[in-house]
C-alpha positions as CSV (number, residue, x, y, z in Angstrom):
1,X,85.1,-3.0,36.5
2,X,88.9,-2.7,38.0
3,X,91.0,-1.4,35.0
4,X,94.6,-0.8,35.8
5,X,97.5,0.9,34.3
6,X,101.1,-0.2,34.6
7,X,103.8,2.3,33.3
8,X,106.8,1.3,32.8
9,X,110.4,3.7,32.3
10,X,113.4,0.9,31.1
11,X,115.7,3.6,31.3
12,X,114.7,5.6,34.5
13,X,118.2,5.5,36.2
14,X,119.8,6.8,33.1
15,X,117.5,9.5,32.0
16,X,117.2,10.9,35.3
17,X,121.2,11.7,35.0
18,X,120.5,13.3,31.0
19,X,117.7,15.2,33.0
20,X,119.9,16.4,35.4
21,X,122.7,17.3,32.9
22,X,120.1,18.7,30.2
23,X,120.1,22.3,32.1
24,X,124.1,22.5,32.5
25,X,124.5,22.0,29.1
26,X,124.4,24.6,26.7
27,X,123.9,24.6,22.4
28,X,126.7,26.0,20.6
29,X,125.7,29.4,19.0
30,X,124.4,29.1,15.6
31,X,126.3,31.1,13.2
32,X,125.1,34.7,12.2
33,X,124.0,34.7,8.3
34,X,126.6,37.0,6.7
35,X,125.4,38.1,3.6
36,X,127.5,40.3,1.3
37,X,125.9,44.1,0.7
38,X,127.5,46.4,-1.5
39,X,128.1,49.9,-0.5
40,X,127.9,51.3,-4.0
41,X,125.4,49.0,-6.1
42,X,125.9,51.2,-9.4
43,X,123.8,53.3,-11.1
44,X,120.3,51.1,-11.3
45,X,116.6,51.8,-10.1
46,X,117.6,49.4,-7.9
47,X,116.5,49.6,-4.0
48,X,119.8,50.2,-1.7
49,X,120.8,47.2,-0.1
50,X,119.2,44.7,-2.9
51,X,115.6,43.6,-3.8
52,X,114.1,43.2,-7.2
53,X,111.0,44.8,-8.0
54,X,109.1,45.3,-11.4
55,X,110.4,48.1,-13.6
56,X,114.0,48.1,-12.8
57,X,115.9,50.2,-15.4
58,X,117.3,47.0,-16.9
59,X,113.5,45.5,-17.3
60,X,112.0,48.3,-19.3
61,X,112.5,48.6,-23.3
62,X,115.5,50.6,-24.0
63,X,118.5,50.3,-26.2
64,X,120.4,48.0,-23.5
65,X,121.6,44.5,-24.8
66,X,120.8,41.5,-23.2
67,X,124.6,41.3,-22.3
68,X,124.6,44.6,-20.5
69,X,121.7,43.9,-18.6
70,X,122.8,40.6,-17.2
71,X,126.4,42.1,-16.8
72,X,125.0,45.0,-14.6
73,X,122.7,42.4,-12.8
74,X,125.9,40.8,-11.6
75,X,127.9,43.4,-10.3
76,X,124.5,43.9,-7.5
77,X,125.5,41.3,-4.5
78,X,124.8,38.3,-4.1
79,X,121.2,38.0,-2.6
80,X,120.1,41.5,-4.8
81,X,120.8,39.3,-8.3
82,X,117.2,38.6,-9.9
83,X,117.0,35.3,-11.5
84,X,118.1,35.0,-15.1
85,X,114.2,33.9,-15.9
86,X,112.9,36.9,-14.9
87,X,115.6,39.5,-16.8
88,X,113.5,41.3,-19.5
89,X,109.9,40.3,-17.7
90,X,107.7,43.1,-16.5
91,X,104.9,41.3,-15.1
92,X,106.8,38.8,-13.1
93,X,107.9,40.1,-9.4
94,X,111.1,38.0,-7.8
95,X,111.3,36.3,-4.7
96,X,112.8,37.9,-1.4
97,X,115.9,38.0,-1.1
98,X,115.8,35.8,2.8
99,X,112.9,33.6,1.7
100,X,115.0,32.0,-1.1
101,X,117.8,29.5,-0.9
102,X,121.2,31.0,-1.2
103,X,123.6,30.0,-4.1
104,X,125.7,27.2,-4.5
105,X,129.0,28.9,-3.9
106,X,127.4,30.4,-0.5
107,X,126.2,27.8,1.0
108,X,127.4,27.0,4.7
109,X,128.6,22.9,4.3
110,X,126.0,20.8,6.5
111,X,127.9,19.0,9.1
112,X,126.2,16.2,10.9
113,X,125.4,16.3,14.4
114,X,127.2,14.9,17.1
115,X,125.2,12.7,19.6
116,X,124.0,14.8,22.4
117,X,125.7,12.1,25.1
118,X,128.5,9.7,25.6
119,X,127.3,5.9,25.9
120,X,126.8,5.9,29.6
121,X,127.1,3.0,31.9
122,X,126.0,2.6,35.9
123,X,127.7,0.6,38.0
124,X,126.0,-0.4,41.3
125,X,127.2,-3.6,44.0
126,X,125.1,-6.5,43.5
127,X,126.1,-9.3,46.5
128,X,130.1,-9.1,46.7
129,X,131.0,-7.8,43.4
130,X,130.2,-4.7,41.4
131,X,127.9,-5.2,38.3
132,X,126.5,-3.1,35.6
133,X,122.7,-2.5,36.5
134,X,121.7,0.2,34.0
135,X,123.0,0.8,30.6
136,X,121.9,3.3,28.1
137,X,121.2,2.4,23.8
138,X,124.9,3.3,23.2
139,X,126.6,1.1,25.6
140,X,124.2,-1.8,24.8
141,X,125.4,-1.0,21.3
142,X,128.6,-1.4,22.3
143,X,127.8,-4.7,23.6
144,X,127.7,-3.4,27.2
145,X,124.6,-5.1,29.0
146,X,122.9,-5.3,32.6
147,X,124.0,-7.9,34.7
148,X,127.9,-7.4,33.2
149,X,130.7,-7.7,35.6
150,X,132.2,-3.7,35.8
151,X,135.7,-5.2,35.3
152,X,134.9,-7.0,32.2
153,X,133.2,-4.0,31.1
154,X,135.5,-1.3,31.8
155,X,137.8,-3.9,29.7
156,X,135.8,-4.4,26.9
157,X,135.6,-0.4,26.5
158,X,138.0,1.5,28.1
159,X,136.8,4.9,27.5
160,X,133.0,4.1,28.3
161,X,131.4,6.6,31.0
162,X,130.9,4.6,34.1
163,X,128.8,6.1,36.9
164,X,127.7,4.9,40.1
165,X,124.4,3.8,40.5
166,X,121.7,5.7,42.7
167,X,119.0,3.9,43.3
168,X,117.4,6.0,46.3
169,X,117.4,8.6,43.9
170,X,115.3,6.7,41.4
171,X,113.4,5.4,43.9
172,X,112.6,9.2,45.2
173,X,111.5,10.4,41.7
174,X,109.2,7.3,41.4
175,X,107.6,8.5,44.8
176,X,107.1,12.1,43.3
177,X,106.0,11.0,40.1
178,X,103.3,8.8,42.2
179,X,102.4,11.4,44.2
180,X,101.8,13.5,41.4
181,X,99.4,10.9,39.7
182,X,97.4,10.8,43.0
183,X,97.0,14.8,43.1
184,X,96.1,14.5,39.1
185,X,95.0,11.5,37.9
186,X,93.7,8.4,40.1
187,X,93.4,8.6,44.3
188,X,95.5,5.0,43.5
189,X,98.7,4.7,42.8
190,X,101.4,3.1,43.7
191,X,105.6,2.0,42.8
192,X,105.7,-1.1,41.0
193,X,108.9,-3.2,42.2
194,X,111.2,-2.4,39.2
195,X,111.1,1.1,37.7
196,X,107.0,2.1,37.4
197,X,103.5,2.9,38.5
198,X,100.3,1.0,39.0
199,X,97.5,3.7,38.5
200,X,93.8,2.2,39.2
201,X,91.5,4.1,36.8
202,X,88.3,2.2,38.5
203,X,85.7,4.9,38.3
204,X,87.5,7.8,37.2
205,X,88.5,7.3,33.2
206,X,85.9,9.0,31.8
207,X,87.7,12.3,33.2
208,X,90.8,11.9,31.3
209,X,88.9,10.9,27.8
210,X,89.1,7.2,27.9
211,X,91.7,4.6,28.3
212,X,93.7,4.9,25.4
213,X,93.6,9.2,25.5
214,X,95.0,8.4,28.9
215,X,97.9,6.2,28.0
216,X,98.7,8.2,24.7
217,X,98.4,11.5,27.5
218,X,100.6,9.6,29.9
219,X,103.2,8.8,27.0
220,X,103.8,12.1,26.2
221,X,104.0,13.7,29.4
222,X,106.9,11.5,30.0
223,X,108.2,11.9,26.9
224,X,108.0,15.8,27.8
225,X,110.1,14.9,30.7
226,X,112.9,13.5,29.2
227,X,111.9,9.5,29.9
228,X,111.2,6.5,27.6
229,X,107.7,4.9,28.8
230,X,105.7,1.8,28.1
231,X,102.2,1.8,29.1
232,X,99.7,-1.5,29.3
233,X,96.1,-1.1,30.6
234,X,94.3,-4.8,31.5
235,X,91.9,-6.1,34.2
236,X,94.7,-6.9,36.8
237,X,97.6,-5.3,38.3
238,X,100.2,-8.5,37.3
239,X,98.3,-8.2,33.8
240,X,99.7,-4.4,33.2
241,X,102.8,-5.2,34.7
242,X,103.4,-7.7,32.4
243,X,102.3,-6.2,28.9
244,X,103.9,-3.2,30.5
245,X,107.2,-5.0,29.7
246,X,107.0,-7.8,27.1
247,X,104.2,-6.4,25.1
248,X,104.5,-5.9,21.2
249,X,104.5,-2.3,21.6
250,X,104.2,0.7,23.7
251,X,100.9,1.3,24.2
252,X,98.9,-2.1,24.9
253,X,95.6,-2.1,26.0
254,X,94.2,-5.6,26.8
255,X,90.1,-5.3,26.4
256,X,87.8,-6.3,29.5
257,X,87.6,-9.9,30.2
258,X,90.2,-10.6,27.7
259,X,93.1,-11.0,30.1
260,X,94.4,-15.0,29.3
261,X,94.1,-14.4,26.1
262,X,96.8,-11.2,25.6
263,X,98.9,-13.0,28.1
264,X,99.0,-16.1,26.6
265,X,101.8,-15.3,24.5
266,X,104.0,-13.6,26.8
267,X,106.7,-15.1,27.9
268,X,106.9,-16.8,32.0
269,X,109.4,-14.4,33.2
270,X,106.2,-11.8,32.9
271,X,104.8,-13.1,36.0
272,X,107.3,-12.2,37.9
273,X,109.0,-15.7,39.2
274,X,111.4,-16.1,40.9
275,X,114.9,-17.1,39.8
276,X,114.8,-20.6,40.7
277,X,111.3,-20.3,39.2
278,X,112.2,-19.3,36.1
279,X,115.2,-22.1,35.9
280,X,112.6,-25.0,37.0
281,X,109.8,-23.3,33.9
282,X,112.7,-24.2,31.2
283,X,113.8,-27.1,32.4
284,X,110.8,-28.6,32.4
285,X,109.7,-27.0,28.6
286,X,107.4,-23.6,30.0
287,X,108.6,-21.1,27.3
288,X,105.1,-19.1,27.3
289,X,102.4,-18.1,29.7
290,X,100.3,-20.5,26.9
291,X,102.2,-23.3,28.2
292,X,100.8,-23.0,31.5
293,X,97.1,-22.7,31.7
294,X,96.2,-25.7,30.7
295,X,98.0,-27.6,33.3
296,X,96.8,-28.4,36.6
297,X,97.8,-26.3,39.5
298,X,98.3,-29.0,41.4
299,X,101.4,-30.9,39.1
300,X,102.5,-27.4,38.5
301,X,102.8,-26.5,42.2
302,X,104.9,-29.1,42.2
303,X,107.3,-28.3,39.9
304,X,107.4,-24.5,39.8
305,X,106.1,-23.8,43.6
306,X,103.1,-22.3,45.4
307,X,104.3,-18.5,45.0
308,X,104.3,-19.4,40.6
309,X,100.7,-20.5,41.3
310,X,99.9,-17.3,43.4
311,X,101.4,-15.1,40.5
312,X,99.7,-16.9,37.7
313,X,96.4,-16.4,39.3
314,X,96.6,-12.7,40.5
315,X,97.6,-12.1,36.4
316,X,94.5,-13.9,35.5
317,X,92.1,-12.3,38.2
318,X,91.8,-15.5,40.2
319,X,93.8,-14.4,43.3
320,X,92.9,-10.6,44.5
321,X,96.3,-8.0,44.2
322,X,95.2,-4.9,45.9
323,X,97.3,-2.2,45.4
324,X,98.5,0.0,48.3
325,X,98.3,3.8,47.0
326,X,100.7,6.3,48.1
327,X,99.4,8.7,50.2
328,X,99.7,12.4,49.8
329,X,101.4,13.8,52.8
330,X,99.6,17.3,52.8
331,X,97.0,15.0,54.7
332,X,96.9,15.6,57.9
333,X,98.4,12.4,60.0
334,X,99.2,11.6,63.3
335,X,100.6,8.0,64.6
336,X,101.4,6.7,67.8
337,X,103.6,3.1,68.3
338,X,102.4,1.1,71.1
339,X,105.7,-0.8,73.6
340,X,102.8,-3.1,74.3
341,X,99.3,-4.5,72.6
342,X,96.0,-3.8,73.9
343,X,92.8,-4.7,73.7
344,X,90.8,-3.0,75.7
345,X,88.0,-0.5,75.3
346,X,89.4,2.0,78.1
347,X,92.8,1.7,76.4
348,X,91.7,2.4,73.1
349,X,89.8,5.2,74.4
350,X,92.8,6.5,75.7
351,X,94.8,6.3,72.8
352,X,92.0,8.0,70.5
353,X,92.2,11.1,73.3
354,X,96.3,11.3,72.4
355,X,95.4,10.9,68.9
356,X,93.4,13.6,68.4
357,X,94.6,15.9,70.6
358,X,97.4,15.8,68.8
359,X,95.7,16.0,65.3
360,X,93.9,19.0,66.6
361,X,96.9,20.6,66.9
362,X,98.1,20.1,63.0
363,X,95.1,21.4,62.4
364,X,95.1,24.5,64.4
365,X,98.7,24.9,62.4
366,X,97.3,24.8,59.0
367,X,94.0,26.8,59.7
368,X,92.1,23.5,58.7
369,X,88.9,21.6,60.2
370,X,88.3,17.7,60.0
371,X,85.3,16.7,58.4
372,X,86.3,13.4,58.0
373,X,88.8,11.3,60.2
374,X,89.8,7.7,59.5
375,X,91.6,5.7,62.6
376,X,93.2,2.6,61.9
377,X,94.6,0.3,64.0
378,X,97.5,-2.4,63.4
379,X,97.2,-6.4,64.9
380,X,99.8,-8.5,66.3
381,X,98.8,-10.6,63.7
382,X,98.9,-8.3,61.1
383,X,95.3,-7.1,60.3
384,X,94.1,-3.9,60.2
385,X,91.0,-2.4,61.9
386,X,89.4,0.6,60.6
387,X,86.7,3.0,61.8
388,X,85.9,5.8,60.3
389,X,83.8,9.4,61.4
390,X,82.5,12.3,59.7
391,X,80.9,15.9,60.7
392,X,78.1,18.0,58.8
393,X,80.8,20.9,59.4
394,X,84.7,21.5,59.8
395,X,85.8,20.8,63.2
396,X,89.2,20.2,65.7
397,X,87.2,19.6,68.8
398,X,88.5,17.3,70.4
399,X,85.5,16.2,72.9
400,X,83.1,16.7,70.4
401,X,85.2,13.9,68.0
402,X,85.9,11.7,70.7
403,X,82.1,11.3,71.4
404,X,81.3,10.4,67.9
405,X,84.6,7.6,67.9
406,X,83.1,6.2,71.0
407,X,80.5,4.6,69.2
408,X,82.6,3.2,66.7
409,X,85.0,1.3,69.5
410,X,82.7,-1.7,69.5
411,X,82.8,-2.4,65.7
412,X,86.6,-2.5,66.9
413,X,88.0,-6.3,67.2
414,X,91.3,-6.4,68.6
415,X,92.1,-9.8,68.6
416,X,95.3,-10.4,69.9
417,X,96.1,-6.6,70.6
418,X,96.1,-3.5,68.8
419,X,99.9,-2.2,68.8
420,X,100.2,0.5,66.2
421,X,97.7,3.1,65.4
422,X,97.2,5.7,62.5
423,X,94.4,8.7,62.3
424,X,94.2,10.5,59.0
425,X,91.5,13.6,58.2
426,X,91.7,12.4,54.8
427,X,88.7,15.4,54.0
428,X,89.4,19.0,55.4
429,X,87.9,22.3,55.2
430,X,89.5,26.1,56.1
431,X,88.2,26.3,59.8
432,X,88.8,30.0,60.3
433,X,88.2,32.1,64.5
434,X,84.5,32.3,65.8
435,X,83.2,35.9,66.3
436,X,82.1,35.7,69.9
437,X,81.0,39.3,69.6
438,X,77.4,38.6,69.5
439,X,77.9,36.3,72.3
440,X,79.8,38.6,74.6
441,X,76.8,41.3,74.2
442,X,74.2,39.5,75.2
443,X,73.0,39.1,71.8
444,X,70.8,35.8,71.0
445,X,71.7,33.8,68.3
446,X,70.1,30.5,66.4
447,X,71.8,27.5,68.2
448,X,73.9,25.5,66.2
449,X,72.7,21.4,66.0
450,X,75.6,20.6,63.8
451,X,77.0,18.5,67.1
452,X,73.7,17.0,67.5
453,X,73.5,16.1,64.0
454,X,76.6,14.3,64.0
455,X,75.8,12.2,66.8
456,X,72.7,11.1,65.6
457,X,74.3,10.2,62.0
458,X,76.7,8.6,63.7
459,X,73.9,6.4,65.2
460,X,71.7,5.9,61.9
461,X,74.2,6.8,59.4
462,X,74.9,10.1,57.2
463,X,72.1,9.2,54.6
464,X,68.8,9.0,57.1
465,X,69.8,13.0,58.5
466,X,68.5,15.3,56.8
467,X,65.8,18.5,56.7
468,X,62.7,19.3,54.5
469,X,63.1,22.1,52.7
470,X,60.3,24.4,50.1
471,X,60.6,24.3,46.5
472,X,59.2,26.8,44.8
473,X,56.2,24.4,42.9
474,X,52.5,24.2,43.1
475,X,53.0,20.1,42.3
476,X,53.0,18.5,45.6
477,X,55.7,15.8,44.9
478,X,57.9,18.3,44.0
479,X,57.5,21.1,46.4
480,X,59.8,19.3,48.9
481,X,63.4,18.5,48.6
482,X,65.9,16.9,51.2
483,X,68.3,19.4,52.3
484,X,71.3,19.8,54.8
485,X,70.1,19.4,58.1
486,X,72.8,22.0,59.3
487,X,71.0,25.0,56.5
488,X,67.8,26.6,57.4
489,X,64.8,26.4,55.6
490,X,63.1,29.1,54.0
491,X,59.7,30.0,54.6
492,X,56.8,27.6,53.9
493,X,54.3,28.7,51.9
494,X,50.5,29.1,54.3
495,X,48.7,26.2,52.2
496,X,47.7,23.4,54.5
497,X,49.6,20.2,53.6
498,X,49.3,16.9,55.3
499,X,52.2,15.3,57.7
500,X,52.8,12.6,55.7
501,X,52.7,13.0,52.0
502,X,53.8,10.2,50.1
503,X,56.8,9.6,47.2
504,X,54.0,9.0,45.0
505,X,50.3,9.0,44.9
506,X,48.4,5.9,45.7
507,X,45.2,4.6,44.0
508,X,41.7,4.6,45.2
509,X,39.1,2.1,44.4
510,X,35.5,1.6,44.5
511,X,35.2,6.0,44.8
512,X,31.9,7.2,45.2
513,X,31.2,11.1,44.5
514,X,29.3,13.9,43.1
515,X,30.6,15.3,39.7
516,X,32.1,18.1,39.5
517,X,33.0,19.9,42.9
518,X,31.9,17.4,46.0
519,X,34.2,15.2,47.7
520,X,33.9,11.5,48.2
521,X,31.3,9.7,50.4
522,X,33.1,6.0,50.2
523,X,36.4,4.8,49.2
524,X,38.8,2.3,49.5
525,X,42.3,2.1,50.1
526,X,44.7,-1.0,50.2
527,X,42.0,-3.0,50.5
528,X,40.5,-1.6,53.5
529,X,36.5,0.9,52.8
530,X,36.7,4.0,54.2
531,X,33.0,6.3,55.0
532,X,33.4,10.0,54.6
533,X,32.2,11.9,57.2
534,X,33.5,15.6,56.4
535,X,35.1,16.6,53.7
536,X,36.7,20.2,52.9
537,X,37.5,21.2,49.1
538,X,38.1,21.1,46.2
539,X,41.7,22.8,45.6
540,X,42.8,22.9,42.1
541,X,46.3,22.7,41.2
542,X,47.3,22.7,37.6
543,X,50.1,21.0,36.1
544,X,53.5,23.0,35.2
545,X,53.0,23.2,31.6
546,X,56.6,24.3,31.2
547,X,58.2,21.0,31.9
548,X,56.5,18.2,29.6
549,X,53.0,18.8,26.8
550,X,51.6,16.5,28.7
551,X,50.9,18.9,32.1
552,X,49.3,21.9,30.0
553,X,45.7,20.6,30.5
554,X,46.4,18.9,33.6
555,X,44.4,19.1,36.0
556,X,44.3,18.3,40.1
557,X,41.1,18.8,42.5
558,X,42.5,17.8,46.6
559,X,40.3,17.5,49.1
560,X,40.8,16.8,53.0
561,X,38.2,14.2,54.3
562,X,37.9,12.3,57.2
563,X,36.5,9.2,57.6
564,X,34.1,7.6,60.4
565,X,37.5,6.1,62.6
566,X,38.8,9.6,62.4
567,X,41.5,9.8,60.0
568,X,42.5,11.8,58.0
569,X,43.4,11.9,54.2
570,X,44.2,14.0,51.5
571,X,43.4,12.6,48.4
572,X,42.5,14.2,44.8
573,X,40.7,13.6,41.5
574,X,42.4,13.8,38.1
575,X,40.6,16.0,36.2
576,X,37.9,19.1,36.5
577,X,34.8,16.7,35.6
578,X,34.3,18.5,32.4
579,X,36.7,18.3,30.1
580,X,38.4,15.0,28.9
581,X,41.8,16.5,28.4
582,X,42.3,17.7,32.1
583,X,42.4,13.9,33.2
584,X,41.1,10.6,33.9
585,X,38.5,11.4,36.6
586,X,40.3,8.5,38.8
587,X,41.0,9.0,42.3
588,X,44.2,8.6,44.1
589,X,45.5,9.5,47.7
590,X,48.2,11.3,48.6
591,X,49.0,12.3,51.9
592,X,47.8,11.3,55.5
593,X,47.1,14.2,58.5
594,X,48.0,13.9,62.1
C-alpha cells in the first residue's frame, strides 16, 4: 500500500536567514567565577586555600568557646566557611566548596535573556506592488502578517527588520534537502508547491523503524537544522499535504484506508483550490471538507469547477497523483533536443548511436560501467515512451548496447513523433582497464558469454538465464541451485544423475517389486503403465539429519530403469524394506534420462 509523507517548514524563508546568521554570531563570554582566597587564613588545621574536612582544630574538644570557634570560622573566606550545623560535629564531613551554592551576598543577579533576533519581516513583489510574503512569531506578534502591504507595514512599525525576499534560494535548499531524502531515505521525493517534500515510503518503512519513528526522526533532524516542521503521513499525496498544514498537531498520521475520515474536518482551502475556488466554497456554505463529500460531483462541478473535483478526488484516492521524484544528478545522463519529430525506426536508431556514444564517454570520465540504461523518449503530444536494458556485467560498449536497444525499438510507439530524448544508467558499477597481457602472449583464456547472455535475456527476459550450479548435498532436490550464468561452476560430483530431474518427486502407482533390494517390474505414471525391462540399483541416500528430526531415519533407495518403449527413469522407494522408521515403502519418480 502507497503511504506518503508530506513535510511541511511554515517558516522556511525565515529560518534559512537565522541559519545563515547563526555562525556570524557569537555568545557574549560568560563571566569568570571570582571567588575570594585569603592569602593568610590564620592559624587553623585548615587546608590552604579553604576546604573543611573532619578534625579541624576548632572541631575537636578543647577549651575554645563556641564564640571563638565561629569567630575564627569567619575570618576563613567566603567558600572555606563550614556551615554553622556542622561547627562542633566530628562525624559529619561538609560539602565542596564549588559543588555548593554560593551565599546570598555573592551571588551574581540573574538577568533575563534577550531574544536571540529582532522580529524580522520579508518583503518580496507580488503583481505591481510589494507585499510581505514571510514573517517570523515576532512580527506576527506585532501584528505584522503575510499578504500585508510593505508600506502599511513599515508604518505600522517603523523599526521592524525588513528584508527582501529570496525565493530561488528557498527553492534551492528545498532541492538539496530533496536530494538528500532520495540518497537517505525514499528513491521518491519530490518539492511540494509551497515550502515542503512529498517522500513515498511504499516499500521501504520498515528500514527506518516504522511510520511514526520516521516522522518523529524526520522532526528532529530538522529541528537539528534550525527549521520548524510539520509532518502528516496518509494514503495520498493531497492527503499529507493537507494534514501537513491544517492538522491538529505536528505529527499526524492518518491510518490506512482512513483517509475521508481525518480529512473530513479540515477545512476546503486544504485541497488546494483555487482563489476563485475558495470564494465560490463560502459563498455557497462549504466551510469543511465534511461539507463536500456528500454532494454530487456533478452540482458541485458546477459551482466550484472541474479542477475542485480533480483535487477532492486525488485527496481521497479516487484520481491517481503520481509524484515526480527528484533525480540525483551523480547519475549518469545524457539528452539530446530534437528541431524536428520522428518516428521512424532508422531515426531512432540513429539517435540511440549519439546517445550512447556520448554516455560512454561520461562513463569513461568517472571510471564507471552501465549495467543498466533507461532511454526515454518525449511525444508531441506529451507522452512518454520508455525502454529499458540491462547487462550481467559493467559495460560502455557502445555496439555491444546498441544491439541489445535494437530489440527494444519495436515496443517503441511514436505516435506523432518522438522530439526529446533522455538516457540515464540509473545502476553503475567501477569498470576499471582490461589486462590484455594474456592476450598479447598467445595465452588462451575462457571466452567471456556475458555479451551472449545479454542478448539472449534481452530476448526471454533476465529471469529465464541462468546456470546450474553443485551444492554440496547428497539430497537430490537440493544439490542444484540457479546461479549467475556469467560465474563458472564448480566441479560436479561423478554420480550419474538424470537430464531432467524434477522440482519435486512425482508419485508412482500400481508398483510392482521385490522387497528389499530389486527394482520394479511394472509401474505407472500419470496415468500411463510402464514394463521394466532393465533396471540398475539400488543407491541409498540418507536424509540430512542435521536439518529437521524428521530426516535422521530417512531413508532413499534410486534405481535407473528402462522401460519396454525405451525410456528412461529414475525413480526411488522410501524406505530400506525393513525398518518402519526409514519410510513408507511408496514409490515416487524423480528424474527422466536422455
Amino acid at each position: 500500500m502507497r503511504r506518503v509523507v508530506s513535510l511541511f517548514l511554515p517558516n522556511l524563508a525565515v529560518e534559512r536567514l537565522r541559519r545563515l546568521e547563526r555562525p556570524a554570531t557569537r555568545q557574549p563570554d560568560r563571566p569568570a567565577l571570582e571567588l575570594p582566597v585569603a592569602d593568610d587564613p590564620g592559624a587553623c588545621s585548615a587546608p590552604r586555600g579553604g576546604g573543611w574536612r573532619p578534625g579541624a582544630r576548632w572541631a575537636r574538644g578543647g577549651s575554645a568557646s563556641r564564640a571563638e570557634v565561629e569567630a575564627e570560622a569567619s575570618a576563613l573566606p567566603l567558600h572555606a566557611q563550614p556551615p554553622m550545623r556542622e561547627l562542633g560535629r566530628r562525624s559529619e564531613a561538609a560539602s565542596h566548596p564549588f559543588k555548593g551554592e554560593l551565599p546570598a551576598a555573592h551571588r551574581r543577579a540573574v538577568v533575563p535573556q534577550q531574544p536571540d533576533h529582532a522580529p524580522l519581516a520579508l518583503v518580496g513583489k507580488v503583481g505591481r506592488r510589494e507585499e510581505v510574503v514571510a514573517a517570523c512569531t515576532g512580527a506576527r506578534a506585532l501584528g505584522i502578517h503575510v499578504g500585508m502591504a510593505a508600506t502599511h507595514a513599515r508604518a505600522l512599525v517603523s523599526d521592524l527588520d525588513f528584508r527582501p525576499a529570496e525565493p530561488n534560494a528557498d527553492a534551492a535548499l528545498l532541492d538539496r534537502l530533496a536530494l538528500l531524502a532520495v540518497r537517505r531515505w525514499s528513491p521518491i521525493a519530490a518539492v511540494t508547491p509551497n515550502d515542503g517534500l512529498w517522500i513515498d515510503l511504499a516499500g521501504c518503512d520498515h528500514l527506518h523503524g516504522g511510520e511514526e519513528t520516521f516522522c518523529r526522526r524526520l522532526r528532529a533532524f530538522c529541528r537539528r537544522a534550525g527549521f520548524t516542521a510539520r509532518v502528516a503521513v496518509a494514503d495520498t499525496p493531497g492527503a499529507a499535504y493537507a494534514l501537513a498544514r491544517f492538522g491538529e498537531s505536528d505529527c499526524t498520521r492518518a491510518a490506512p484506508g482512513q483517509t475521508a475520515q481525518a480529512l473530513a474536518a479540515l477545512p476546503v482551502a486544504a485541497l488546494r483550490l483555487a482563489p476563485t475556488a475558495l470564494v465560490a466554497a463560502r459563498k455557497f456554505g462549504f466551510e469543511r471538507i465534511a461539507d463536500l463529500l456528500p454532494v454530487a460531483r456533478g452540482p458541485l462541478a458546477r459551482r466550484l469547477g472541474l479542477a475542485a473535483i480533480t483535487r477532492l478526488d486525488q485527496a481521497l484516492g479516487a484520481v491517481a497523483e503520481p509524484i515526480a521524484p527528484r533525480e540525483d544528478a551523480v547519475v549518469p545522463r545524457v539528452e539530446r533536443r530534437l528541431l524536428e519529430p520522428i518516428g521512424t525506426a532508422e531515426a531512432i536508431e540513429q539517435v540511440m548511436t549519439d546517445l550512447l556514444g556520448d554516455l560512454a564517454v561520461v562513463l569513461q570520465a568517472q571510471g564507471l560501467g552501465a549495467r543498466s540504461l533507461r532511454l526515454t523518449g518525449l511525444r508531441v503530444d506529451g507522452g512518454e515512451q520508455v525502454v529499458a536494458i540491462g547487462t550481467s556485467r559493467p559495460t560502455r560498449e557502445v555496439p555491444h548496447l546498441l544491439r541489445l536497444f535494437k530489440l527494444r525499438i519495436e515496443r517503441i510507439d511514436p505516435g506523432l513523433g518522438l522530439e526529446q530524448f533522455v538516457l540515464v544508467a540509473p545502476h553503475t558499477e567501477p569498470l576499471d582497464a582490461v589486462d590484455l597481457g594474456a592476450v598479447l602472449a598467445g595465452e588462451t583464456r575462457v571466452r567471456d558469454c556475458a555479451r551472449l547472455v545479454d542478448v539472449i535475456a534481452g530476448r526471454i527476459g533476465a529471469r529465464s538465464v541462468f546456470r546450474i550450479a553443485p551444492v554440496e548435498s547428497h539430497v537430490p532436490e537440493r544439490a542444484v541451485t540457479r546461479s549467475d550464468p556469467n560465474d563458472l561452476p564448480g566441479s560436479w560430483p561423478l554420480w550419474q544423475r538424470p537430464v531432467r530431474l524434477f522440482a519435486r518427486p512425482e508419485p508412482l502407482s500400481h508398483v510392482l517389486a521385490l522387497l528389499p533390494d530389486q527394482p520394479p517390474r511394472r509401474f505407472e505414471w500419470r496415468g500411463r503403465p510402464h514394463t521394466v525391462v532393465a533396471g540398475d540399483g539400488p543407491e541409498r541416500i540418507h536424509g540430512e539429519w542435521w536439518r529437521r528430526d524428521a530426516e535422521v531415519w530417512a531413508v532413499r533407495d534410486y534405481y535407473r530403469v528402462e522401460d519396454a518403449g525405451g525410456g528412461r527413469y529414475w525413480v526411488f522407494r522410501r524406505g530400506d524394506g525393513f525398518e518402519e522408521d526409514t519410510g513408507d515403502l511408496s514409490w515416487w519418480i524423480h528424474g527422466v534420462f536422455a
